[in-house]
C-alpha positions in Angstrom: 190.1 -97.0 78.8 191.2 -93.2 79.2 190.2 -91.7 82.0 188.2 -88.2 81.5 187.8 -85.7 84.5 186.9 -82.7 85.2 190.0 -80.8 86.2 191.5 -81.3 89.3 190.3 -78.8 92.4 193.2 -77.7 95.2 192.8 -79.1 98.8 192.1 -75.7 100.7 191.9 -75.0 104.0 189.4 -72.8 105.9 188.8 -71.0 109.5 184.9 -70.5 108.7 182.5 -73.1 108.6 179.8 -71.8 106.0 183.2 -70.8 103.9 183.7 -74.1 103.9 180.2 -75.8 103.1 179.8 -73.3 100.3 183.1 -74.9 98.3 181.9 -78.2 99.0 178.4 -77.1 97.3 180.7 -75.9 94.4 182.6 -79.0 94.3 179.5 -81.3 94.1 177.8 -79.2 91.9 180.4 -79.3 89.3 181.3 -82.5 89.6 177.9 -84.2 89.2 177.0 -81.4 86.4 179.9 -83.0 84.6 178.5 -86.5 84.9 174.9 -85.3 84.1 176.6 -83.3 80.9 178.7 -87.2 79.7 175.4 -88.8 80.3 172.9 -86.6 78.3 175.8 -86.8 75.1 175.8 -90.7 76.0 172.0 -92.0 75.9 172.1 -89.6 72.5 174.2 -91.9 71.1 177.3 -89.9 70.9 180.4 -92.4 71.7 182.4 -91.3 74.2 186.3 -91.3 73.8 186.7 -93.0 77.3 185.5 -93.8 81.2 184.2 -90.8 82.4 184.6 -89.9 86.5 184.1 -87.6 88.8 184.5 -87.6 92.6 182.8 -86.8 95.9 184.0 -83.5 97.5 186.1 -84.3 100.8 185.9 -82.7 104.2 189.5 -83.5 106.1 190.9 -82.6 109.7 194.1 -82.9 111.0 194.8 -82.5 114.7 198.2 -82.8 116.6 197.0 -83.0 120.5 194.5 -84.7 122.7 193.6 -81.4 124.0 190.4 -79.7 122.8 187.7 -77.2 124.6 185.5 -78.5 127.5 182.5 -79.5 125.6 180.1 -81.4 127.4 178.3 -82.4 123.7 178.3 -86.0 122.7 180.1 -85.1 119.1 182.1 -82.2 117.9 185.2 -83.6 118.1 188.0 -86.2 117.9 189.0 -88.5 120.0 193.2 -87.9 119.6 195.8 -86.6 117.5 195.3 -87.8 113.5 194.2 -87.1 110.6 189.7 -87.7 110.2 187.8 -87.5 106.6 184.4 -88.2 104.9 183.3 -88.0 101.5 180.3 -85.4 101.3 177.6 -85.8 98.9 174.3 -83.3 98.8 175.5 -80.3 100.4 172.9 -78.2 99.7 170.6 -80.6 101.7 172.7 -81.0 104.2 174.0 -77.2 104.8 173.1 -76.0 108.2 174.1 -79.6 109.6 177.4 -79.5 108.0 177.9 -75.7 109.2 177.7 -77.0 112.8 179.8 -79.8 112.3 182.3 -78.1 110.8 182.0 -75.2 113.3 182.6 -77.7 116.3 185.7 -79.3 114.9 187.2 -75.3 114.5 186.0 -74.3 117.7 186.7 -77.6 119.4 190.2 -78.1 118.4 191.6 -74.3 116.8 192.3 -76.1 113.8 190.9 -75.3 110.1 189.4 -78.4 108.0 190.3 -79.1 105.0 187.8 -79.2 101.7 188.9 -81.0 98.5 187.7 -84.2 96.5 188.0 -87.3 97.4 188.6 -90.6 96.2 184.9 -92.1 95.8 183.7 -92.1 92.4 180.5 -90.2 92.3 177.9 -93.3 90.4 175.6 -92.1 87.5 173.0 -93.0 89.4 173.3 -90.1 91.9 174.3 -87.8 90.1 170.7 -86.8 90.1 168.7 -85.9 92.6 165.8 -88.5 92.4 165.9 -91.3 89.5 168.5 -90.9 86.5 166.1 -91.1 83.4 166.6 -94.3 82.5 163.8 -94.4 79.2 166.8 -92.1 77.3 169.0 -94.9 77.6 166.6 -97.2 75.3 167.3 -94.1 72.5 170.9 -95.0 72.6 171.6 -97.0 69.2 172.1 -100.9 70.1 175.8 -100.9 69.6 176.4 -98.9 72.5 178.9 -100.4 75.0 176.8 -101.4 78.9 176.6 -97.8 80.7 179.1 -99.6 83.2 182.0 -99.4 80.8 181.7 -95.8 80.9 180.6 -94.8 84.3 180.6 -95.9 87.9 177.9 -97.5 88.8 176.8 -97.7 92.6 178.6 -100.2 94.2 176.8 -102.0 96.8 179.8 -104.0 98.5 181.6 -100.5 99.1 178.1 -98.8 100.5 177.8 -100.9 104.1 177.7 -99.3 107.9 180.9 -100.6 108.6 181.7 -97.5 110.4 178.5 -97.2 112.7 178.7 -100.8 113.3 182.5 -100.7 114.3 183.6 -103.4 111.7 185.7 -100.7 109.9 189.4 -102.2 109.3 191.7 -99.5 108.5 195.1 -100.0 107.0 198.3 -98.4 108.5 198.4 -94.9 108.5 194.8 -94.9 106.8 192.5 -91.8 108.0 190.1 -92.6 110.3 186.3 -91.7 109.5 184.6 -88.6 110.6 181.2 -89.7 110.0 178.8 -92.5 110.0 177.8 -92.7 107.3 179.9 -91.9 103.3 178.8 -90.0 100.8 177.1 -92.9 98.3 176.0 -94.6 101.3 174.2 -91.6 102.1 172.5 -91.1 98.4 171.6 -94.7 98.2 169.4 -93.9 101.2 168.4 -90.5 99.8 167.0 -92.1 96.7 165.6 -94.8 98.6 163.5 -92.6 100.7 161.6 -91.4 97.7 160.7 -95.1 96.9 159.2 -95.5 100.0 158.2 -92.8 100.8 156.6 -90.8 98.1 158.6 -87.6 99.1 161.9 -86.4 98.5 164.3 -85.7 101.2 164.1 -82.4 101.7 161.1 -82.5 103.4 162.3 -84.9 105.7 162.1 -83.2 109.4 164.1 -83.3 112.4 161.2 -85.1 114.5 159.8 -88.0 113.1 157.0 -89.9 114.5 156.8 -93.8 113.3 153.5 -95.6 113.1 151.5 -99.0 111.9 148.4 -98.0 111.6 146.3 -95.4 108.7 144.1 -93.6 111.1 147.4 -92.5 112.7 148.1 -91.2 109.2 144.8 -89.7 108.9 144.6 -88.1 112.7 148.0 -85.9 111.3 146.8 -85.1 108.3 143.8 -83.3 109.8 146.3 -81.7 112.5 148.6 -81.0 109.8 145.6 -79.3 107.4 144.2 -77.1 110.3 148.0 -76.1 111.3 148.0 -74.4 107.1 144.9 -72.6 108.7 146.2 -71.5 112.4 148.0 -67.9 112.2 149.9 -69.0 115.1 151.2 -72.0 113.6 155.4 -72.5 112.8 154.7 -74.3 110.3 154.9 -73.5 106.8 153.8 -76.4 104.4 152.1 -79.9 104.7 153.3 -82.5 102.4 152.2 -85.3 101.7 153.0 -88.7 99.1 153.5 -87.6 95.4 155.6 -84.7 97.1 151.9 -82.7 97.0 152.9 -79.6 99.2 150.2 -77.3 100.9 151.7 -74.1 101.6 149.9 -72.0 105.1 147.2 -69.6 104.4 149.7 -66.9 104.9 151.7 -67.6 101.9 148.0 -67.8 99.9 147.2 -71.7 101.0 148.3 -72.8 97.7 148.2 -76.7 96.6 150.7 -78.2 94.6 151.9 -81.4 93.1 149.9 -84.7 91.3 148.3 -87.5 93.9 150.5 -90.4 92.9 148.4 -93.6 91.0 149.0 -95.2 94.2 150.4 -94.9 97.6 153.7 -96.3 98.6 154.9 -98.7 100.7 155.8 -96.4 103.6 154.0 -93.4 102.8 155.2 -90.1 104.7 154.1 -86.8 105.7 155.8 -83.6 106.6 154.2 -81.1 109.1 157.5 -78.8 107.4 158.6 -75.8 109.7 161.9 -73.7 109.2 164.9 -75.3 109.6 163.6 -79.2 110.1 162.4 -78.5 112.9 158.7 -79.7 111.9 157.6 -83.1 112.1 157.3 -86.2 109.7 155.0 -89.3 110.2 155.4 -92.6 108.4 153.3 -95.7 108.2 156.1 -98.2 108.5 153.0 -100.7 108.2 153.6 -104.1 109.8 156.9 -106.3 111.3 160.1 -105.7 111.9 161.6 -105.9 108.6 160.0 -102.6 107.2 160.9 -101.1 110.6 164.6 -101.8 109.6 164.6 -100.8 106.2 162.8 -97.2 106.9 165.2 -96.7 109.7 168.6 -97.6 108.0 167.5 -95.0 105.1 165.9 -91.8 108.0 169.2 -92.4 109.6 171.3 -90.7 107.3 169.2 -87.3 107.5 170.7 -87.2 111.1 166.9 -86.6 113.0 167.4 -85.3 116.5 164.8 -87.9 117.5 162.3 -90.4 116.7 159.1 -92.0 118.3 157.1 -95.3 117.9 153.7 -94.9 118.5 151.8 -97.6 117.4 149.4 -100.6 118.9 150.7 -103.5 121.1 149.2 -106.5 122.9 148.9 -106.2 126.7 150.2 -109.2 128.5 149.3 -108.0 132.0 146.1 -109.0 133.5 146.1 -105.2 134.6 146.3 -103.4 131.7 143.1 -102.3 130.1 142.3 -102.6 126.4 143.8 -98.6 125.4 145.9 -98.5 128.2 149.4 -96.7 127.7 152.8 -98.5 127.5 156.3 -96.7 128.3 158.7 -98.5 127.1 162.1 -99.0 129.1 163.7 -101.6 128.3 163.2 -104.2 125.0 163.1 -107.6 124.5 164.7 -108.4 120.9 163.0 -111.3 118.9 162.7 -109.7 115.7 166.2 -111.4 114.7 166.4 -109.0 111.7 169.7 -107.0 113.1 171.3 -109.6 115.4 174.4 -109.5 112.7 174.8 -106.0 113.1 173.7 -104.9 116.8 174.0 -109.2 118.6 170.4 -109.0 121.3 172.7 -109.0 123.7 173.4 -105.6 123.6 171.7 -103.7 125.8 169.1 -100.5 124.4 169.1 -98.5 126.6 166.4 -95.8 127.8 167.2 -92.5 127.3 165.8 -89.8 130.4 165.1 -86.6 128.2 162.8 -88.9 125.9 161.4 -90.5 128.7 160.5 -87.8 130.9 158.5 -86.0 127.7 156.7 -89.1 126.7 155.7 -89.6 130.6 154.8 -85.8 130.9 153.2 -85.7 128.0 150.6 -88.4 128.9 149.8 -87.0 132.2 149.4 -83.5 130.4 146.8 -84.9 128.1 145.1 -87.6 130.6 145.1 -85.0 133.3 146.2 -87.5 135.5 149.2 -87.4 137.6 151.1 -89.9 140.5 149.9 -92.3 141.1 146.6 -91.8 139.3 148.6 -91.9 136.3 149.6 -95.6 136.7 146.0 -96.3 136.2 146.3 -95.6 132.5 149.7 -96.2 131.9 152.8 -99.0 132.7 156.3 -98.5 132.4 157.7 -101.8 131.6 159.8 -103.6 128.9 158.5 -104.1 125.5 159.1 -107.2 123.7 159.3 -107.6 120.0 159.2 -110.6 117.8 159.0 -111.4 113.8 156.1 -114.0 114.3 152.6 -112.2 113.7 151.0 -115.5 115.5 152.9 -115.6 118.5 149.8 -116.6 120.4 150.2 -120.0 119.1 153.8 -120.6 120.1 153.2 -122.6 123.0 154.5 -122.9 126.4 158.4 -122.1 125.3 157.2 -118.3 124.4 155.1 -117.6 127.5 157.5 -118.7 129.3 160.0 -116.0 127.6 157.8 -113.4 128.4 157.2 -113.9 131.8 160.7 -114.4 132.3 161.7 -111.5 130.8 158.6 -109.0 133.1 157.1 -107.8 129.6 154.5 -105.7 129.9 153.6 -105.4 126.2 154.2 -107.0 122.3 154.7 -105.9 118.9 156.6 -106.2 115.6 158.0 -102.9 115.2 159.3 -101.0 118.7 162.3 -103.0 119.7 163.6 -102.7 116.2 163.4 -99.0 115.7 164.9 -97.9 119.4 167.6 -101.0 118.4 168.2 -99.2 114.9 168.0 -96.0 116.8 171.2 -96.9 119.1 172.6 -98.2 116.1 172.8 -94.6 114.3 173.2 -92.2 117.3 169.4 -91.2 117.1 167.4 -90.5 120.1 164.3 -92.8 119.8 161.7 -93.7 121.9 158.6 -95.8 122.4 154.9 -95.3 123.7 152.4 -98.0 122.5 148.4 -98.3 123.1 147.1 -101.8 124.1 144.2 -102.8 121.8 144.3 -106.9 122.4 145.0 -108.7 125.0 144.9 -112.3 124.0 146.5 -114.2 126.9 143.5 -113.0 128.8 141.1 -113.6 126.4 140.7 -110.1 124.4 141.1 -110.6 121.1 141.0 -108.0 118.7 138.6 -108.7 116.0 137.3 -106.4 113.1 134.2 -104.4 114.4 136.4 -104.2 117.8 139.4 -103.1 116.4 137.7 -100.1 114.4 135.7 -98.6 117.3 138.9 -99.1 119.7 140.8 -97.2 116.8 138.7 -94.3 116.2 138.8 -93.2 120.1 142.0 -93.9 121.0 144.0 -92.8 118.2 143.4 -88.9 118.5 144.9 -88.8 122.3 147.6 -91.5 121.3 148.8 -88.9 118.6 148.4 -86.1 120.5 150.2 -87.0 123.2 153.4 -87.9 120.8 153.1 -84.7 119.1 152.9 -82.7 122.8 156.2 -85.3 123.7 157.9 -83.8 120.4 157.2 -80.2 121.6 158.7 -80.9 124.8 161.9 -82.0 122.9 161.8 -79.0 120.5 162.2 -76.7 123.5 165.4 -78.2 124.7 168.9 -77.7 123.1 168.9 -80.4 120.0 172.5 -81.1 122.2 171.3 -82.3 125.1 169.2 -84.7 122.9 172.3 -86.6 121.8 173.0 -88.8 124.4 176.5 -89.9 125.3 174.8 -93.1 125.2 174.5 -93.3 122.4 178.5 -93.3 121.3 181.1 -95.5 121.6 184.4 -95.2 123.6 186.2 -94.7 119.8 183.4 -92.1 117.8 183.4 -90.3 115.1 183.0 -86.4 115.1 179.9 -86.0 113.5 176.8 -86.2 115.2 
């Protein structure tokens, strides 16, 4: 079939970084205007003369020399002399990140980048910013060829982490990636966050706090509701499933948006405050499945960090039942990324997460020293996809104690795995509410009084931890951990 296009836009190359981000917004804005424009004429039954495409806008640098500026950042530039691009989708989501990106490569390196389209085939699908409206397409007349004869589709095969996982095989003379992540890769997450979710992307914050438990959910929300009320509060809105937004009382309080029929499957909330620097919560619920699948989609919003604070089994005779649990080290029996990151890599603890999730407890206990081991161990935390562990005999107990775990759950290994994966800061700090190889279980009318006065310092003392982190440079966040020997650019 013919081809149709919108016309072709010039490779151009600029000095200034917003310069720059503003043509890619005019790029993509075209270009998925044209596809939304094909598609309207298409489910009204108009028959289209041929295939009609349209392409990501393209971010390209070329650089000549190993030399660059002493930067002591973890990203910002490349590694050698070569030519680096990425596709670009959503750049009006994605400006001020792209503006520093962009204005480390120029700054880095004295060279301009480049900004043109690309080769990937924008899909249908994403040319909209949530869900295409599929009911039109049962108004097309029955004759109509499959949508897939006349646009691109996504392509799932093409949309893999190849590049963050280091599988990436490049062809002779091929340019190497500048970022993790492409750009359908990136709007298959975007739209996937609103499925889980309940709220679009761009409430998504910087900080994000990951839980198992509602009265987690239900301590922020009354935070988050009495922040809309504090005059001294950064924050500007509260959202919450459903995308319902609660503006502060200085912008008149208003409530907007329609309480969905029912919550989602990893409902989110946004404490929103200029420039993502607010926090989102989500109830990843339970095992370390869901902790995958809400991680591989929050990665792609590039957070400077994220938490675990959730509920663990103590297995030291120690601990007490709502004792605290630093984690510094994981043991990985959760099995759901041992394609992509083998257990034998080691996760490794990172100090300027630590040393505000440590500070933070002793700033809310009001303990300190020593006193402060009384209420809280620093130890690894061990993981596992088996909710009955209890019952796996001698072979697992024996795993444990061999491995000096000091606590167990479904979720924490995963997300500081999934973390390391990405290049996001993460960390862990989890509440013991069983112990069951000493003989505290946690049963119902247990579990909800152990809940209800734990939860409140738990939360708070994440929240103080994030506050800690805000105050630092978002640079000195990024670990040079976290990257390989052979990185991409992009943080």
């Amino acid at each position: 079939m013919t081809v149709i296009r919108p016309p072709a836009v010039p490779t151009e190359a600029f000095s200034d970084p917003a310069a720059a981000v503003a043509r890619l917004e005019e790029i993509y804005e075209r270009n998925t205007a044209f596809l939304r424009d094909a598609f309207t004429a298409f489910a009204g039954g108009t028959a289209l003369p041929g295939r009609v495409r349209a392409a990501y806008p393209l971010v390209r640098v070329t650089t000549e020399s190993f030399a660059r500026l002493d930067s002591r950042l973890a990203y910002g530039f490349v590694s050698g002399p070569g030519v680096r691009e990425t596709s670009v989708t959503r750049p009006d989501l994605f400006r001020s990140y792209l503006v520093e990106q962009l204005g480390l490569l120029i700054e880095n390196h004295g060279v301009p980048v480049e900004i043109g389209e690309s080769g990937e085939p924008i899909p249908i699908h994403f040319a909209y910013p949530r869900d295409i409206n599929v009911e039109s397409l049962l108004t097309a007349p029955p004759s109509e060829a499959p949508l897939r004869d006349y646009f691109d589709t996504p392509e799932l095969a093409a949309m893999d982490d190849a590049i963050a996982d280091g599988f990436l095989a490049l062809e002779p003379g091929e340019p190497q990636p500048l970022a993790l992540f492409r750009a359908a890769r990136v709007d298959y997450s975007l739209h996937r966050l609103y499925h889980y979710t309940g709220t679009d992307p761009e409430y998504f914050q910087n900080f994000v706090i990951f839980t198992n438990y509602q009265f987690y959910v239900d301590a922020f929300g009354e935070i988050c509701r009495n922040a809309m009320r504090d005059d001294g509060s950064l924050a500007t809105a509260f959202v919450e499933p459903g995308n319902i937004v609660t503006g502060h009382v200085r912008a008149g309080g208003e409530r907007q948006g329609t309480p969905p029929a029912r919550l989602p499957q990893m409902p989110a909330y946004h404490l929103v405050e200029p420039g993502y620097r607010g926090t989102t919560l989500i109830n990843i619920g339970t095992g370390p499945s869901n902790a995958r699948n809400i991680t591989d989609h929050v990665a792609v919003l590039r957070p400077h960090a994220w938490l675990m604070l959730g509920h663990c089994a103590g297995l030291r005779n120690t601990q007490k039942l709502g004792d605290y649990v630093l984690a510094h080290g994981y043991m990985r029996e959760d099995h759901v990324l041992d394609h992509e990151l083998p257990p034998s890599v080691p996760i490794p603890a990172l100090a300027e997460i630590q040393v505000a999730l440590e500070q933070s407890v002793s700033e809310i206990t009001g303990l300190s020293g020593f006193a402060l081991k009384g209420v809280m161990r620093t130890g690894t935390v061990a993981s596992v996809d088996n909710r009955n562990w209890e019952l796996g005999g001698a072979g697992v107990l024996r795993r444990l104690s061999q491995s000096r775990v000091t606590a167990l759950d479904m979720e924490s290994a995963t997300i500081a795995a999934n973390g390391f994966r990405f290049r996001v800061p993460y960390g862990t700090l989890l509440c013991v509410s069983d112990k069951p190889l000493h003989g505290e279980l946690k049963l119902a009318g247990m579990a909800g009084a152990f809940y209800r006065q734990r939860v409140g310092q738990h939360l708070e003392i994440g929240l103080r931890a994030i506050e800690k982190l805000k105050r630092q440079e978002p640079e000195r966040l990024h670990s040079r951990k976290l990257r390989s020997f052979a990185e991409v650019a992009f943080q």
